[in-house]
C-alpha distance (Angstrom), angle and dihedral (degrees) to the residues before:
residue distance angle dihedral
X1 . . .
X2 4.08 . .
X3 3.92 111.9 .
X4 4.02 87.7 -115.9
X5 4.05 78.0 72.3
X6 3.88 96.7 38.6
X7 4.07 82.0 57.4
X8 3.72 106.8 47.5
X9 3.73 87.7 43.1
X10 3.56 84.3 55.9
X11 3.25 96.6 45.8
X12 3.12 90.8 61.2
X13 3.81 109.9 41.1
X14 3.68 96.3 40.0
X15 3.76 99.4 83.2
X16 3.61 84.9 57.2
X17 3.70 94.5 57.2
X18 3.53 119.6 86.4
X19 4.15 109.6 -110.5
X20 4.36 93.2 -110.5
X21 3.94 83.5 61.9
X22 3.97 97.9 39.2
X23 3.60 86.6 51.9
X24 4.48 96.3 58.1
X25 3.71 87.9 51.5
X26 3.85 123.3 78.4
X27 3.86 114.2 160.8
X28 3.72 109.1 -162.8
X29 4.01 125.8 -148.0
X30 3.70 127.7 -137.3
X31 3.50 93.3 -69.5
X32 4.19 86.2 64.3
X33 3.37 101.1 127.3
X34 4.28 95.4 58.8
X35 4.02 95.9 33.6
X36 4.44 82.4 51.6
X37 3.82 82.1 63.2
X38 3.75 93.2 61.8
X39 3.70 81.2 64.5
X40 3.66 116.2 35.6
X41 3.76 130.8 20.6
X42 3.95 114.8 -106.4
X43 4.20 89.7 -118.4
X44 3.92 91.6 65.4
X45 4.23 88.0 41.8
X46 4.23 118.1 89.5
X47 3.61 113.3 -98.4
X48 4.06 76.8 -146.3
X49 3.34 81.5 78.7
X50 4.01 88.4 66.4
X51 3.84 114.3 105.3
X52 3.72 115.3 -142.1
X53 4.32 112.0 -105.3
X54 4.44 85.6 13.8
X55 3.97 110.6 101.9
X56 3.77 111.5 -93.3
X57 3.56 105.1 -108.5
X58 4.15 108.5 160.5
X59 3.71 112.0 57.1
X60 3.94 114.3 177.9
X61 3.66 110.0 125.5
X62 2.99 98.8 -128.1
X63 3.87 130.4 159.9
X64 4.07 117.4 -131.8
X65 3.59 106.5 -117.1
X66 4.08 131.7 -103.8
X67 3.78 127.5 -143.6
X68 3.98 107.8 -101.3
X69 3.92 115.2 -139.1
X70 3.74 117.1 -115.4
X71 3.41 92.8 -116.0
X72 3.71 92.1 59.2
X73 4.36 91.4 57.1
X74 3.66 88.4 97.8
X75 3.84 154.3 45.5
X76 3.48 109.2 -101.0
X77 3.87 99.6 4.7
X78 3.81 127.6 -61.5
X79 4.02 123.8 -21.6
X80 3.86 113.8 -79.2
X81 4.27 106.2 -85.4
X82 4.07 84.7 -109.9
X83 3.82 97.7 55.9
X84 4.01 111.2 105.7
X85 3.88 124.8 -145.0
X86 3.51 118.0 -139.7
X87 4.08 111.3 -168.1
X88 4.20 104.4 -152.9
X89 3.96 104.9 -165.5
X90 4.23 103.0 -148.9
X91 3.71 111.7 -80.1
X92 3.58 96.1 23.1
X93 4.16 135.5 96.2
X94 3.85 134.2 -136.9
X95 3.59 140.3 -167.2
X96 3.75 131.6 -136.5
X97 3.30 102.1 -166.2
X98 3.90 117.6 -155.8
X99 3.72 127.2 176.6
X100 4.10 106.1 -153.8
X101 3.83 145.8 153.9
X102 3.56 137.7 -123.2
X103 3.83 123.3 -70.1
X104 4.11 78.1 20.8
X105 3.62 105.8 143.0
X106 3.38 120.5 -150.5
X107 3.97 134.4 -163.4
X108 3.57 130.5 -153.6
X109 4.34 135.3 -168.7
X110 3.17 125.9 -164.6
X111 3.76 139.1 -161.7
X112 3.71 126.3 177.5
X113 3.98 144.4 155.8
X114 3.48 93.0 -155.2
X115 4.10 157.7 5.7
X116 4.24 106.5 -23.1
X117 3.87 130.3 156.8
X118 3.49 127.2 -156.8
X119 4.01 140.4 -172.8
X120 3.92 142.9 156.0
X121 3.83 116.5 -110.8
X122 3.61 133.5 -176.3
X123 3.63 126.2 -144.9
X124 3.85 122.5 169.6
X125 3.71 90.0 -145.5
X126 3.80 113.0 72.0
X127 4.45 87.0 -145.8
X128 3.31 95.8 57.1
X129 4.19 118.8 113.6
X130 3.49 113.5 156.7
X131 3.76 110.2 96.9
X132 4.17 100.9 -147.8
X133 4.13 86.4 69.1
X134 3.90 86.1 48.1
X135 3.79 122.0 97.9
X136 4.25 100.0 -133.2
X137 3.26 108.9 -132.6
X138 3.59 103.6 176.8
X139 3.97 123.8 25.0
X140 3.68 118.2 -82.2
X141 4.20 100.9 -121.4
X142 4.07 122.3 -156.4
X143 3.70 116.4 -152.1
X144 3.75 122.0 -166.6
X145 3.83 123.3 179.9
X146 3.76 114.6 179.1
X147 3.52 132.0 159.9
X148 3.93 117.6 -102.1
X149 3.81 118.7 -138.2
């Protein structure tokens, strides 16, 4: 797809978009590699990005990237076959729902790309999701990782 595509489709969807996701996306014209500058400094830009007999303008050293085996996602191998995956889109909740016993322990991994919270309620009834009717039983924990500038 050229970018004189990417930017009529754009053009077109971006009204549509609420603003948080309109503001991640940037699509950059032919002239991408000077209107990146206005946004990043060359050192932290691939020198990949070079062109052979054009002036070297980006200058990280930075290695292009290779595709990772499944196997090598996690510590220690893949998750054990009874962990469950629960995919949280951004501004959204989900349950895991686990029915246990006392002295049960219970163990948890994470991975994220963003801002997530987390906590352990109890609920006597096995239907119920909303939180406030919950009894918490371990402290609800916000994470934030941003990148400082």
């Amino acid at each position: 797809m050229t970018n004189n595509v990417l930017k009529k489709n754009q053009k077109i969807a971006q009204p549509l978009l609420p603003e948080r996701t309109r503001n991640k996306v940037k699509i950059f014209g032919n002239n991408w590699k000077n209107e990146i500058l206005e946004l990043a400094v060359p050192e932290s830009l691939p020198a990949y990005w070079n062109q052979p007999g054009e002036p070297s303008i980006f200058h990280a050293n930075v290695l292009r990237s290779v595709k990772l085996p499944v196997t090598g996602y996690y510590k220690g191998g893949m998750l054990d076959e009874r962990a469950k995956t629960l995919s949280v889109a951004a501004s959204k909740t989900g349950f895991v729902e686990r029915i246990g016993s006392e002295g049960q322990k219970l163990k948890w991994t994470f991975e994220t790309d963003g801002h997530f919270a987390y906590g352990i309620y109890f609920s006597k009834d096995p239907g119920e999701f909303d939180t406030n009717k919950m009894e918490c039983v371990y402290p609800r924990f916000n994470v934030s990782f941003f990148n400082s500038q």
